[in-house]
HTML snippet that shows the backbone in 3Dmol.js (N, CA, C, O; Angstrom):
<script src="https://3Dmol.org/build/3Dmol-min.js"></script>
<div id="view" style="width:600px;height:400px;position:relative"></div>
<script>
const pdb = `
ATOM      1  N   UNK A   1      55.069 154.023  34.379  1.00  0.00           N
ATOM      2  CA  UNK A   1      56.076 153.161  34.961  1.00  0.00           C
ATOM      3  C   UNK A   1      56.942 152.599  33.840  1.00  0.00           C
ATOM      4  O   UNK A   1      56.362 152.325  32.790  1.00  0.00           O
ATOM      5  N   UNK A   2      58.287 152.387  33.928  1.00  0.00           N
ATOM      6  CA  UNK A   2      59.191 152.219  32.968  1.00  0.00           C
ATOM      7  C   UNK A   2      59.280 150.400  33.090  1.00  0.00           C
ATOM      8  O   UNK A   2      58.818 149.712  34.000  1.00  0.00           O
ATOM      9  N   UNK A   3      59.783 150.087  32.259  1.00  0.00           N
ATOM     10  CA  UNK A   3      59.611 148.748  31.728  1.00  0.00           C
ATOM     11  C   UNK A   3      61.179 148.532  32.230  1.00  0.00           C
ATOM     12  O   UNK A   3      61.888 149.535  32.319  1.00  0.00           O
ATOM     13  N   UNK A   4      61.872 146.865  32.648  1.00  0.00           N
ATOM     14  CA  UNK A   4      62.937 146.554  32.912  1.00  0.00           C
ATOM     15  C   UNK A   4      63.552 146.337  32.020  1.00  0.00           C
ATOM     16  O   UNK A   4      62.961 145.815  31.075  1.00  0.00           O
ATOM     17  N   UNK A   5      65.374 146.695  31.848  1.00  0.00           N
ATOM     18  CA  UNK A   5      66.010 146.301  30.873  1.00  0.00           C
ATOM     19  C   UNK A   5      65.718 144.741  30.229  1.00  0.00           C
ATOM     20  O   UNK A   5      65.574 144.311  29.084  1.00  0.00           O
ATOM     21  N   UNK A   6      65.712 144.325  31.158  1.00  0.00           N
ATOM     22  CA  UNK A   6      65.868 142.407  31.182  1.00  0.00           C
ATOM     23  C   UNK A   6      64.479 141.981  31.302  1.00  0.00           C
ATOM     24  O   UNK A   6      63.779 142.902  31.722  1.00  0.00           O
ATOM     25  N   UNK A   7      63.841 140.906  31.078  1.00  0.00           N
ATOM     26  CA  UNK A   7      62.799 140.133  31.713  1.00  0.00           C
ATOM     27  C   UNK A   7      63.781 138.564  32.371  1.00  0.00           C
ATOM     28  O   UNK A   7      64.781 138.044  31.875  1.00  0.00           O
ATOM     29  N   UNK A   8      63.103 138.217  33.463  1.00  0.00           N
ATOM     30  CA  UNK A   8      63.575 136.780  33.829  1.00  0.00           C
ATOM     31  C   UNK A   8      62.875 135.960  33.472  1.00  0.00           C
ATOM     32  O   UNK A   8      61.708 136.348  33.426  1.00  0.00           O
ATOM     33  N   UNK A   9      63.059 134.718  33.109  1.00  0.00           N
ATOM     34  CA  UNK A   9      62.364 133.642  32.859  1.00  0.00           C
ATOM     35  C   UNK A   9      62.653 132.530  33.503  1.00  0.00           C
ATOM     36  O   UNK A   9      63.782 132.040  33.466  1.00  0.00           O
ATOM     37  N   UNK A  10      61.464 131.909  34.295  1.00  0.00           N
ATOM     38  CA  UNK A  10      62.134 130.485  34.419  1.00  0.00           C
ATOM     39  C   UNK A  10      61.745 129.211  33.290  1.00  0.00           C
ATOM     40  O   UNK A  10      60.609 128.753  33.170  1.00  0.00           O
ATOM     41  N   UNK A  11      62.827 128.801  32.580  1.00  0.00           N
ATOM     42  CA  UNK A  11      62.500 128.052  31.435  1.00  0.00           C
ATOM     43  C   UNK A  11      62.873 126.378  32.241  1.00  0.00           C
ATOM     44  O   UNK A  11      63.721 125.965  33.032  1.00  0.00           O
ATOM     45  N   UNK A  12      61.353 125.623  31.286  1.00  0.00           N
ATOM     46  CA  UNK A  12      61.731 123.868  31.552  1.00  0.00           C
ATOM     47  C   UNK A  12      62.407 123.456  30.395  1.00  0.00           C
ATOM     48  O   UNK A  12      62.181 123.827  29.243  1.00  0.00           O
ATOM     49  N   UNK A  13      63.438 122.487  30.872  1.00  0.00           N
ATOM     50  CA  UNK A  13      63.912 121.927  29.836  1.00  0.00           C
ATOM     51  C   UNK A  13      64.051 120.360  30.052  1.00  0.00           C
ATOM     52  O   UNK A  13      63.999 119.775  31.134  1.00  0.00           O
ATOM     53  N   UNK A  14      64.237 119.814  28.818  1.00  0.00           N
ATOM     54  CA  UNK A  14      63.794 118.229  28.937  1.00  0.00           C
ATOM     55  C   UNK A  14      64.650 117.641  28.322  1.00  0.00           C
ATOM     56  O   UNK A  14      64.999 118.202  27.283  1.00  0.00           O
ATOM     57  N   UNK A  15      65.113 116.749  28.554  1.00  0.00           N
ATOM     58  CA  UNK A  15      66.705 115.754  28.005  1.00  0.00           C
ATOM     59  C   UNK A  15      65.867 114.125  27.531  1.00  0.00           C
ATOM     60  O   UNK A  15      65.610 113.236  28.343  1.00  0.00           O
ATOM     61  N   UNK A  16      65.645 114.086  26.444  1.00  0.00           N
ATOM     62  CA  UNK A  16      64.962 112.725  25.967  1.00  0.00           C
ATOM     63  C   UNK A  16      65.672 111.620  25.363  1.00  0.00           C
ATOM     64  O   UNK A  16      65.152 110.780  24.628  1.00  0.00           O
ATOM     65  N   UNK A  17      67.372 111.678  25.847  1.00  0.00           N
ATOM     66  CA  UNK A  17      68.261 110.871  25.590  1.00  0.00           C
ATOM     67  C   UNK A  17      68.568 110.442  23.898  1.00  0.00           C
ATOM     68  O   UNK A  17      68.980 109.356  23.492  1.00  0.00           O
ATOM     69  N   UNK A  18      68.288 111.443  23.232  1.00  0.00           N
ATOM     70  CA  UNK A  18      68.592 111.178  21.672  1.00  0.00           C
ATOM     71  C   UNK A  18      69.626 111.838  21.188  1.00  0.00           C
ATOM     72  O   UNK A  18      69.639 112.159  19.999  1.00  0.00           O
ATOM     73  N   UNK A  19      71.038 112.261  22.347  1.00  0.00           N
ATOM     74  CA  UNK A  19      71.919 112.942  21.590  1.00  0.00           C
ATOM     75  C   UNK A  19      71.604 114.538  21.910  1.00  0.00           C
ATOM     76  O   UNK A  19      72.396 115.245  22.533  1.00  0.00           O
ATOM     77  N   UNK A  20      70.531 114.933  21.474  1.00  0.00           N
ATOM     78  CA  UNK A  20      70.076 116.285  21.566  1.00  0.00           C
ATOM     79  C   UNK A  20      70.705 117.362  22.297  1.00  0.00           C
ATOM     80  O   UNK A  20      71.377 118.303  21.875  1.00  0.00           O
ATOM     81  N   UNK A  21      70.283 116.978  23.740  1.00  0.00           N
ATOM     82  CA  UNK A  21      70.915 117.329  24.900  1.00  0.00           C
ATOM     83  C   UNK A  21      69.205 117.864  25.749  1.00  0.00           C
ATOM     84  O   UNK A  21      68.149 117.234  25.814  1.00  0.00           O
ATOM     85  N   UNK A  22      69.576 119.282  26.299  1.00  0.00           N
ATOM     86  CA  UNK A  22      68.283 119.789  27.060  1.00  0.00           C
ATOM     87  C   UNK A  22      67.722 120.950  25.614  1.00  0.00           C
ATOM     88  O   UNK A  22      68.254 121.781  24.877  1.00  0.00           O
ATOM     89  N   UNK A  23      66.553 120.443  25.794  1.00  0.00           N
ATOM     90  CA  UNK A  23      65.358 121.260  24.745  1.00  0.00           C
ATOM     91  C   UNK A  23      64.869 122.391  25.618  1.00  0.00           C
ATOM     92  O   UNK A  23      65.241 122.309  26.788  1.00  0.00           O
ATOM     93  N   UNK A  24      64.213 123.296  25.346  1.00  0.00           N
ATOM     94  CA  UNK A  24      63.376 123.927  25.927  1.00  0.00           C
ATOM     95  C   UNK A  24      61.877 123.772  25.850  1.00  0.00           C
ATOM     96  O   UNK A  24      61.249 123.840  24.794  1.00  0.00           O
ATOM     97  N   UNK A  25      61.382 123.574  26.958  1.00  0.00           N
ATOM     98  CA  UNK A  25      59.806 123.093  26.884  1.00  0.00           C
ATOM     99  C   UNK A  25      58.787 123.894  26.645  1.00  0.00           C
ATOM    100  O   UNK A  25      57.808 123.629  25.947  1.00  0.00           O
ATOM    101  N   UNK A  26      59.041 125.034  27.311  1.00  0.00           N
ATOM    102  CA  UNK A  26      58.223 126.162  27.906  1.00  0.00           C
ATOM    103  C   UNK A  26      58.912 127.027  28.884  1.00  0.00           C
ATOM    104  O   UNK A  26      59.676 126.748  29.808  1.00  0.00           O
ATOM    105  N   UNK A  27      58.437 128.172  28.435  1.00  0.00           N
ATOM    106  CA  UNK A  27      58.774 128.936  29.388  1.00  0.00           C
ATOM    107  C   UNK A  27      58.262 130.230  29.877  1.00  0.00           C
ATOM    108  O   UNK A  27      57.866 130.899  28.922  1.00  0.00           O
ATOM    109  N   UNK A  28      58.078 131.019  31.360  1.00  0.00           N
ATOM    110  CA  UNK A  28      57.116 131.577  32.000  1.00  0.00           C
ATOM    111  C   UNK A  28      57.834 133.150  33.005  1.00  0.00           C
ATOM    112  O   UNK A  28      59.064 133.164  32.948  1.00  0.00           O
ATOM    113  N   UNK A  29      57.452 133.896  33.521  1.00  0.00           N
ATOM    114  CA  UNK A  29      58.136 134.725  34.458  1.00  0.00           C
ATOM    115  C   UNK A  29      57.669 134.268  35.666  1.00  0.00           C
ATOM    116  O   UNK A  29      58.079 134.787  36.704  1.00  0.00           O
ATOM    117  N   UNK A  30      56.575 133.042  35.686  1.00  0.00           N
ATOM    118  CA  UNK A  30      56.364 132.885  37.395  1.00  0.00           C
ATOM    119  C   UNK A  30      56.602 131.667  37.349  1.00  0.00           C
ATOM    120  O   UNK A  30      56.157 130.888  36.506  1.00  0.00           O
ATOM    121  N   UNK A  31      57.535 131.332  38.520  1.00  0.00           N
ATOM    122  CA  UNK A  31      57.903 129.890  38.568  1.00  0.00           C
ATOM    123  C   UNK A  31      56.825 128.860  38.768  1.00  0.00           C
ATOM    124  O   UNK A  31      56.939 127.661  38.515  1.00  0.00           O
ATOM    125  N   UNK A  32      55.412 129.669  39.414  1.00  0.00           N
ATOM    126  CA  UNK A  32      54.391 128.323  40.029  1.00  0.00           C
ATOM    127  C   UNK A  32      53.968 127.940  38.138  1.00  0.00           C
ATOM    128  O   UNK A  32      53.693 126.770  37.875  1.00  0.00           O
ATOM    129  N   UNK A  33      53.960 128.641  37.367  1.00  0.00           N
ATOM    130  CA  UNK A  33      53.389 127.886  36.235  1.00  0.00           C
ATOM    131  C   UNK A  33      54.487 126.598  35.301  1.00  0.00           C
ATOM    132  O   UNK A  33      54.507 125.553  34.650  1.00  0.00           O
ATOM    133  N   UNK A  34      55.162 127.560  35.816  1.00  0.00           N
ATOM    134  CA  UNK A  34      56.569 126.203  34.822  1.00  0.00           C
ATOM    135  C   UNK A  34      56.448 125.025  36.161  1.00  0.00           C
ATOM    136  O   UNK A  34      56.553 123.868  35.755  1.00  0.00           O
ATOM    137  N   UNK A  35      56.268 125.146  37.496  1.00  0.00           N
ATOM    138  CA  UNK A  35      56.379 124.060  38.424  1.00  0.00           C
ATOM    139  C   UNK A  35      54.984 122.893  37.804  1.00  0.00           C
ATOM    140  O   UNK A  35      54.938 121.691  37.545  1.00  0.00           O
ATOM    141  N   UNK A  36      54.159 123.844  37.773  1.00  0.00           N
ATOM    142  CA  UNK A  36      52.637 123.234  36.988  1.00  0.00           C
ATOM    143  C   UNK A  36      53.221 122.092  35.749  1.00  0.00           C
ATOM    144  O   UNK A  36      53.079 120.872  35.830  1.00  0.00           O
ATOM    145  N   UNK A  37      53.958 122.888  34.518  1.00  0.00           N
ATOM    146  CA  UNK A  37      53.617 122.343  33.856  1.00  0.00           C
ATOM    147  C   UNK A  37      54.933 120.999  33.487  1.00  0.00           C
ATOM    148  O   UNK A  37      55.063 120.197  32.563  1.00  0.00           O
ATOM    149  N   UNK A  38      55.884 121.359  34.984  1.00  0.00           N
ATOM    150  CA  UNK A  38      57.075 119.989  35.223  1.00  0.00           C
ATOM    151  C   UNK A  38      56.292 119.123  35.787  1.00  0.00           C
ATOM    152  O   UNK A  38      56.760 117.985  35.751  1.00  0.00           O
ATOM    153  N   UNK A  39      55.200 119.225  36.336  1.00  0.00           N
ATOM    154  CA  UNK A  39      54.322 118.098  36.978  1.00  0.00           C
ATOM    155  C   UNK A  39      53.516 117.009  35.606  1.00  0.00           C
ATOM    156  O   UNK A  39      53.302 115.808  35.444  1.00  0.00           O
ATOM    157  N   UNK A  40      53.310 118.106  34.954  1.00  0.00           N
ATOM    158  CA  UNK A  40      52.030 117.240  33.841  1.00  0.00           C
ATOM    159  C   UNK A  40      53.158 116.763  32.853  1.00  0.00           C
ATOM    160  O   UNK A  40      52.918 115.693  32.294  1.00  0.00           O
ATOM    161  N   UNK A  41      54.550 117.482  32.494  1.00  0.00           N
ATOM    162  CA  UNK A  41      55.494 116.653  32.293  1.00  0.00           C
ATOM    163  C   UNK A  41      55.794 115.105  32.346  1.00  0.00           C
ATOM    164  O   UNK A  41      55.678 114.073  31.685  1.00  0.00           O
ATOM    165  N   UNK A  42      56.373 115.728  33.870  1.00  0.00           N
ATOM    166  CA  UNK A  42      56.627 114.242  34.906  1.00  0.00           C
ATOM    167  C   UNK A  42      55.857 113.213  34.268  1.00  0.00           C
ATOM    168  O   UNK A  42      56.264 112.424  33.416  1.00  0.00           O
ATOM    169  N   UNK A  43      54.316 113.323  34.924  1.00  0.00           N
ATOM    170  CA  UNK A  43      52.917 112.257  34.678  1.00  0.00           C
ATOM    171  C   UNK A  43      52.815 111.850  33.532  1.00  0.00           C
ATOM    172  O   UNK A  43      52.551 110.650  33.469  1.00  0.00           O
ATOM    173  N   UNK A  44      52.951 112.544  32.261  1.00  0.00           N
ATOM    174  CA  UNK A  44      53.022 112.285  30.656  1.00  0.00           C
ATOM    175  C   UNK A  44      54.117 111.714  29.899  1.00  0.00           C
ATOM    176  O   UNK A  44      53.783 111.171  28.846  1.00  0.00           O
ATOM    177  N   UNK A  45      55.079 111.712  30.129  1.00  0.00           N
ATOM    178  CA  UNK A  45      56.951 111.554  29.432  1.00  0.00           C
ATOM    179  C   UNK A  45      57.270 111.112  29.967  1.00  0.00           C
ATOM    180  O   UNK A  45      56.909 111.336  31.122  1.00  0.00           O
ATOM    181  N   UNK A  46      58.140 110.168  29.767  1.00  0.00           N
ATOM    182  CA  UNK A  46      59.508 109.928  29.936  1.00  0.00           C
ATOM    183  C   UNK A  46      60.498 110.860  29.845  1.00  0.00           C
ATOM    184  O   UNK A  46      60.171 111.783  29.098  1.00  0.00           O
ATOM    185  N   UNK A  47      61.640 110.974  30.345  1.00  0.00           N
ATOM    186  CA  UNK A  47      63.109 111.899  30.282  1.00  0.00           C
ATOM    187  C   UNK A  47      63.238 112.280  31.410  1.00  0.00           C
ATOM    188  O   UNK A  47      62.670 111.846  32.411  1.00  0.00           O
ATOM    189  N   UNK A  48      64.217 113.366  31.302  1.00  0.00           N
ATOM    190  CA  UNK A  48      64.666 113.929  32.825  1.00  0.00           C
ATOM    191  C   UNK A  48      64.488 115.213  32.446  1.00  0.00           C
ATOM    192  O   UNK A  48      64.450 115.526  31.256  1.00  0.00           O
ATOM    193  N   UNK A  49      64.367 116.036  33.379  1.00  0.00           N
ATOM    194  CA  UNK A  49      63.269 117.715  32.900  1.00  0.00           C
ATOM    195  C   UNK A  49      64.197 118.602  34.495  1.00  0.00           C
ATOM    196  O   UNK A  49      64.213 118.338  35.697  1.00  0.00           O
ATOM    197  N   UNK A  50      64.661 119.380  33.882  1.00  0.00           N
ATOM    198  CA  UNK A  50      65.127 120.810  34.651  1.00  0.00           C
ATOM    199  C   UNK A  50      64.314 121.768  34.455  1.00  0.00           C
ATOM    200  O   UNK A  50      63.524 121.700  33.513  1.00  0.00           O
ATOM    201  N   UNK A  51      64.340 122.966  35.386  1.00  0.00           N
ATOM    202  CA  UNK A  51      64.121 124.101  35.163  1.00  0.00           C
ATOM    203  C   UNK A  51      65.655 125.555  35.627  1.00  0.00           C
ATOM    204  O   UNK A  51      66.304 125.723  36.660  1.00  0.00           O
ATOM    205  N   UNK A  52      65.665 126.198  34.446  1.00  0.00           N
ATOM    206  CA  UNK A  52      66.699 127.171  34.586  1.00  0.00           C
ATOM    207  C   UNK A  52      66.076 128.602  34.990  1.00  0.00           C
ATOM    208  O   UNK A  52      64.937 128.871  35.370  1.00  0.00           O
ATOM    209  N   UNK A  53      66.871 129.190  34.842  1.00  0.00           N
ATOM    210  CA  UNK A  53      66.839 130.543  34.968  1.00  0.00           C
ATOM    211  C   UNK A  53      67.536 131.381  33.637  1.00  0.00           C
ATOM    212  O   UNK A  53      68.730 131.479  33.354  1.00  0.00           O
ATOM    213  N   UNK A  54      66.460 131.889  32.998  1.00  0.00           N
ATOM    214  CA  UNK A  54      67.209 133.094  31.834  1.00  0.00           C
ATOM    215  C   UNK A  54      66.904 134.121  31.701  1.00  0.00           C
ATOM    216  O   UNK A  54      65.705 134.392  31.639  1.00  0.00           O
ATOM    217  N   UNK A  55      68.178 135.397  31.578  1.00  0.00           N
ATOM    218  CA  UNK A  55      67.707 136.632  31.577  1.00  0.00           C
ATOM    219  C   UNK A  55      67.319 137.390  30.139  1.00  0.00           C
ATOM    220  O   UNK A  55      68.225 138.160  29.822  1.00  0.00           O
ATOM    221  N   UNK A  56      66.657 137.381  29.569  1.00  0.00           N
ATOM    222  CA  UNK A  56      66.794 137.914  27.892  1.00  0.00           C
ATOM    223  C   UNK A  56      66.113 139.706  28.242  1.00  0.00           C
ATOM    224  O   UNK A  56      65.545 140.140  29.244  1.00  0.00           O
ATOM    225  N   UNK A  57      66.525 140.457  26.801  1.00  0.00           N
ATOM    226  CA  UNK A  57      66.087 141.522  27.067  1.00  0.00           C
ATOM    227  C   UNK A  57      64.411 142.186  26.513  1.00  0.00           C
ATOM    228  O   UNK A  57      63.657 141.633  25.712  1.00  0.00           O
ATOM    229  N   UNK A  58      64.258 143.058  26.989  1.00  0.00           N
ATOM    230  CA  UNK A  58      63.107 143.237  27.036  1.00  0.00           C
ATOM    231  C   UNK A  58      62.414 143.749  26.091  1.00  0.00           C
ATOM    232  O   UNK A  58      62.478 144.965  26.271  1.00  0.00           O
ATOM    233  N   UNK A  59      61.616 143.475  24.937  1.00  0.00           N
ATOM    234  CA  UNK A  59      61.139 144.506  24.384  1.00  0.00           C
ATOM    235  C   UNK A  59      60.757 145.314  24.469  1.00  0.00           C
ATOM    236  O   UNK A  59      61.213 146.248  23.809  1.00  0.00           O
ATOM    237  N   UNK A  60      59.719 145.499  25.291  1.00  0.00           N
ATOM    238  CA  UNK A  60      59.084 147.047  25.848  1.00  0.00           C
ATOM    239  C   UNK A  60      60.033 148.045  26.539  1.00  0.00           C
ATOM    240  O   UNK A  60      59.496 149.117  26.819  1.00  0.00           O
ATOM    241  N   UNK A  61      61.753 147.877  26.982  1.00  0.00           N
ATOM    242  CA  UNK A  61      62.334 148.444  27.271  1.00  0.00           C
ATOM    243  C   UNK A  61      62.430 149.315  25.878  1.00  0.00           C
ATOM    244  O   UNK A  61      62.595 148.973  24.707  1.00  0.00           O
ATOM    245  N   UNK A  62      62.183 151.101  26.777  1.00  0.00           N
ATOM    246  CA  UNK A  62      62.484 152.208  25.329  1.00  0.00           C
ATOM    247  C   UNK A  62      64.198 152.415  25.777  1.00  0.00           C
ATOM    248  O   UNK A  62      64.798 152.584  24.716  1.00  0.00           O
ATOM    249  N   UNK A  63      65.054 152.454  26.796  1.00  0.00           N
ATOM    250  CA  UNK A  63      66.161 152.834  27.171  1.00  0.00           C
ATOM    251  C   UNK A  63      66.059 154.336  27.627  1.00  0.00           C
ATOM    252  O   UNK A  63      67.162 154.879  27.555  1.00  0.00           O
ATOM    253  N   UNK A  64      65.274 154.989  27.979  1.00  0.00           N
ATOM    254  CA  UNK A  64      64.859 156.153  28.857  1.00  0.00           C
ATOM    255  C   UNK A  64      65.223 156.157  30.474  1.00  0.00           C
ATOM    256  O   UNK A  64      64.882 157.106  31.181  1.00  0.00           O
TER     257      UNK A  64
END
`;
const viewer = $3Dmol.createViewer("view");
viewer.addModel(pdb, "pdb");
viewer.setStyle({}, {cartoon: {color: "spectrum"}});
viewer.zoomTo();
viewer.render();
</script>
Protein backbone atom coordinates (compact mmCIF):
# COMPACT_ATOMS: atom_id res chain seq x y z
CA UNK A 1 0.00 0.00 0.00
CA UNK A 2 1.42 3.39 -1.02
CA UNK A 3 1.91 6.03 1.54
CA UNK A 4 -0.03 9.68 1.10
CA UNK A 5 1.58 12.64 -0.43
CA UNK A 6 0.53 14.78 2.67
CA UNK A 7 -0.09 13.63 6.30
CA UNK A 8 -2.89 15.79 8.26
CA UNK A 9 -2.42 16.91 11.54
CA UNK A 10 -4.53 18.28 14.01
CA UNK A 11 -2.13 20.62 15.95
CA UNK A 12 -2.97 22.48 19.68
CA UNK A 13 -1.91 25.69 20.00
CA UNK A 14 -1.74 27.97 23.04
CA UNK A 15 -1.62 31.90 23.25
CA UNK A 16 -0.04 32.76 26.87
CA UNK A 17 -0.39 36.50 26.31
CA UNK A 18 3.46 37.38 26.20
CA UNK A 19 3.52 38.94 22.78
CA UNK A 20 4.39 35.53 21.31
CA UNK A 21 1.25 34.88 19.68
CA UNK A 22 -0.09 30.93 19.20
CA UNK A 23 2.77 28.25 20.06
CA UNK A 24 2.35 24.88 19.10
CA UNK A 25 1.64 22.40 21.88
CA UNK A 26 1.41 19.14 20.37
CA UNK A 27 0.45 17.62 17.74
CA UNK A 28 -1.41 14.23 16.47
CA UNK A 29 -3.31 12.65 13.17
CA UNK A 30 -6.33 11.76 15.45
CA UNK A 31 -8.23 14.49 16.74
CA UNK A 32 -9.57 12.39 20.01
CA UNK A 33 -5.85 12.65 21.30
CA UNK A 34 -5.14 16.41 20.77
CA UNK A 35 -9.05 16.80 22.25
CA UNK A 36 -7.40 14.67 25.33
CA UNK A 37 -4.63 16.60 25.69
CA UNK A 38 -6.79 20.41 25.27
CA UNK A 39 -8.57 19.03 28.30
CA UNK A 40 -5.43 18.40 30.66
CA UNK A 41 -4.41 21.76 29.11
CA UNK A 42 -7.55 23.54 30.07
CA UNK A 43 -7.31 21.88 33.93
CA UNK A 44 -3.39 22.76 34.19
CA UNK A 45 -2.77 26.51 32.44
CA UNK A 46 -3.85 29.36 32.08
CA UNK A 47 -4.20 30.92 28.29
CA UNK A 48 -6.46 30.41 25.52
CA UNK A 49 -5.64 27.06 23.42
CA UNK A 50 -6.95 26.31 19.70
CA UNK A 51 -6.70 23.47 17.71
CA UNK A 52 -5.83 23.77 13.77
CA UNK A 53 -5.56 21.80 11.01
CA UNK A 54 -2.05 21.22 9.06
CA UNK A 55 -1.17 19.56 6.01
CA UNK A 56 2.77 18.84 5.89
CA UNK A 57 4.35 16.32 3.58
CA UNK A 58 5.04 12.99 4.09
CA UNK A 59 8.08 11.24 4.54
CA UNK A 60 7.37 7.84 3.70
CA UNK A 61 5.90 9.25 0.48
CA UNK A 62 8.51 7.53 -2.39
CA UNK A 63 6.43 9.64 -5.31
CA UNK A 64 5.58 6.31 -7.24
Amino acid sequence: MSANKYEYLHVLQGNYGYGDGWEDLCASTKRKEVRDDLKAYRKNEGGSYRIIKRREPNPNYRGE
